[in-house]
C-alpha positions in Angstrom: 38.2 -147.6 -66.8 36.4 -146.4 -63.8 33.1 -144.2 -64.1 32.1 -141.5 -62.0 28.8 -141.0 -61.4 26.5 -138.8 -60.1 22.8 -138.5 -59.3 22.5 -141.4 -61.8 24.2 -139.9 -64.6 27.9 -140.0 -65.6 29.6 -137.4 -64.6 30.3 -135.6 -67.4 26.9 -134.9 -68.4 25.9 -133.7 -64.5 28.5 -131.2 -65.1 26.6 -130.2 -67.9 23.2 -129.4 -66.2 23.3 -125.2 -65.7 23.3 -124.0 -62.2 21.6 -121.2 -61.2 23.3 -117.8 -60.8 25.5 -117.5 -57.9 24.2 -114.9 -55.3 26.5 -113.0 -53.3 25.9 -114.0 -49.5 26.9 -111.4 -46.9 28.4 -113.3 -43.4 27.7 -111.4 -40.4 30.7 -111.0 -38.2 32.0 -113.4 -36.0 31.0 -113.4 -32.3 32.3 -115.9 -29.5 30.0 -118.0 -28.1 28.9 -118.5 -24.4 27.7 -120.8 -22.3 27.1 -119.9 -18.7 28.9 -116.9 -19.0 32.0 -118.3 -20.2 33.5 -118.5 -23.9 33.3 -121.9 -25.2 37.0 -123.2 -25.0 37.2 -126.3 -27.8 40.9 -126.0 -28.1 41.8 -127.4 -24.5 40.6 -130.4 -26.1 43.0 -129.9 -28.9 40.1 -128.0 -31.1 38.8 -128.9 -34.2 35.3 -128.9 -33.2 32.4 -130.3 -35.1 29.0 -128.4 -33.6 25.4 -129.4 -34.5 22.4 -127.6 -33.4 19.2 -129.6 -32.6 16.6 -129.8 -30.5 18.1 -132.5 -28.1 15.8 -132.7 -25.6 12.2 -132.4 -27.2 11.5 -128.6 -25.6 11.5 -126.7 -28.8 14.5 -124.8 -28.3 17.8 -126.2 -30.5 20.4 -127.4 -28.4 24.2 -127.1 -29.4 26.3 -130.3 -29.3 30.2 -129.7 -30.2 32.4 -132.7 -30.5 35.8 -132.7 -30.2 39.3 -134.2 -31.7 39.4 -136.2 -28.9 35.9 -138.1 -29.9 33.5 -136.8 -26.9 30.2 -134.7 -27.7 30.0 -131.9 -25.2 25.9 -130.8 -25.1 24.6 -127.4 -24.0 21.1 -126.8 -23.3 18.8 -124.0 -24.6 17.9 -122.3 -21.0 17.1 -119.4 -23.0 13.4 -117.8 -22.8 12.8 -115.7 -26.1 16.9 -115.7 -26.6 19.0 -118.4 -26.8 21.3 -119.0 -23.6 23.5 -122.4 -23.4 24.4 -124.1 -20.4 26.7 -127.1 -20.6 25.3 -130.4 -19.5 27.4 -133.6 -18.3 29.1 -135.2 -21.5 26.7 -137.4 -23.8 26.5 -140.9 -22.7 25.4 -144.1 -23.5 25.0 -147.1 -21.2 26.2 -145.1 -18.5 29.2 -144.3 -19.8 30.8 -140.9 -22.4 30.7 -141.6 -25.5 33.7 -141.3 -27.3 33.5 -141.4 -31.0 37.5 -141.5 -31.9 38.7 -140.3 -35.4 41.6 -142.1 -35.4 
């Protein structure tokens, strides 16, 4: 028989533990986003787009980074002063060369 478990405990008895109350969350509507004027195409590289936002280079601002089906991480600085404004930056690298992270 396999066990499940989960945060130590079997599973049936973490499905036990009550949650709290679910609150109704309100999404505020979609917008397209920009970098250097331009929409941010991900599906010329057949979509399915994984973003992150960080601060990549250490100023304080967060950074996006959207990888792709295709495995590279596309990076677009903060240039933004009080709002945020991307620009897109060469392709992430490593030892000189794009990283390519396939998922296949």
């Amino acid at each position: 028989m396999t066990r499940i478990w989960s945060a130590g405990l079997p599973l049936a008895a973490a499905l036990a533990i009550p949650l709290p109350a679910q609150v109704p969350i309100k999404l505020l509507e979609p917008v397209q986003l920009q970098a250097d004027g331009k929409t941010l195409d991900t599906v010329a590289d057949i979509g399915h787009a994984g973003q992150l936002l960080r601060d990549h280079d250490g100023d304080g601002k967060l950074d996006l980074l959207v990888s792709s089906f295709r495995g590279s991480i596309r990076l677009f600085k903060n240039v933004g002063d009080g709002e945020v404004k991307w620009q897109e930056q060469a392709p992430l690298e490593a030892g000189g060369e794009a990283i390519r992270i396939h998922n296949w």
